[in-house]
N, C-alpha and C positions, 0 to 999 in steps of 0.2 A: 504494500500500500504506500501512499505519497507519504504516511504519518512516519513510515520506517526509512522513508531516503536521507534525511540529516538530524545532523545533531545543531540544536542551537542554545545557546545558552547568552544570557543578561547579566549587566554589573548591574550595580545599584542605581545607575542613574535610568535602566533601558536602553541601555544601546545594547547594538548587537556584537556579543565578544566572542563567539562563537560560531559558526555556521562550519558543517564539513558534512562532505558528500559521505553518503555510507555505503550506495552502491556505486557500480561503474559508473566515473573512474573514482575508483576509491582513494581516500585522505586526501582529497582538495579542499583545502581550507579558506573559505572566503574574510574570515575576522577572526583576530584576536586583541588580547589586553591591550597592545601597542596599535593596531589599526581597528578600532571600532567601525560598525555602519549603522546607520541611523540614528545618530548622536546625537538629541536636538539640547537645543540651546536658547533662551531666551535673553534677548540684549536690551538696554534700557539705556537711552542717550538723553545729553544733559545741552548745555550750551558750549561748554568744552569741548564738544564732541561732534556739535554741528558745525560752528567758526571755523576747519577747515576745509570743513565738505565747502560752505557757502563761498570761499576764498575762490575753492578748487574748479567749481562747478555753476557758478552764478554771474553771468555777465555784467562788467562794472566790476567784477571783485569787490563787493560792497557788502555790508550786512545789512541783511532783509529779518524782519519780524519775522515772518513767515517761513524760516529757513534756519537763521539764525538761533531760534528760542530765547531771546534776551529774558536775563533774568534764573532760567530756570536752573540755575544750579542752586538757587533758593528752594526747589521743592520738589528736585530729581536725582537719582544717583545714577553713576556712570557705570553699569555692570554687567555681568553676564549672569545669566541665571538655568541652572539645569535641575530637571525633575529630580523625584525621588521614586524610586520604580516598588510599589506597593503589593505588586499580586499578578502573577501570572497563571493563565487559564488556558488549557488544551483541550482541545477537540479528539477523543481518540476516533472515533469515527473520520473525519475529513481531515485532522492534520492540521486545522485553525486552531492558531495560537492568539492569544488576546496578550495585549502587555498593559497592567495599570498603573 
């Protein structure tokens, strides 16, 4: 069945650290600890962090409200943000994997 062709396994954020074929061709390994796939990420930008996009990409090279965010490093952080992976669920029948 397609539930017996790999192995896949999760760190704790859900990404995928794991994937390997288990039949032909066997031990092809698409992800590990060093190359995750589907690693998501969530980014939160501030006014620091738009002033060179607006420099880089804004005709005039000028700062625009609109582009710029003036101000908001008063009530934004500049960061990256990744989940936390709660609960995985399989399908034995069909091989659907759920990641929470």
């Amino acid at each position: 069945t397609r539930a017996n062709a790999f192995a896949i396994g999760f760190d704790n954020t859900g990404a995928i650290t794991t994937l390997q074929s288990l039949k032909a061709p066997a031990n092809v390994s698409w992800a590990s600890d060093e190359r995750p796939l589907a690693a998501l990420v969530y980014q939160t930008f501030n006014e620091s962090d738009w002033k060179p996009f607006t420099y880089d990409y804004i005709n005039g090279h000028s700062e625009s409200a609109g582009f710029c965010k003036p101000g908001s490093n008063d009530y934004t952080v500049s960061a990256h943000w990744r989940p936390t992976l709660e609960s995985v669920y399989v399908d034995s029948t069909s091989g659907t994997v759920l990641v929470e």
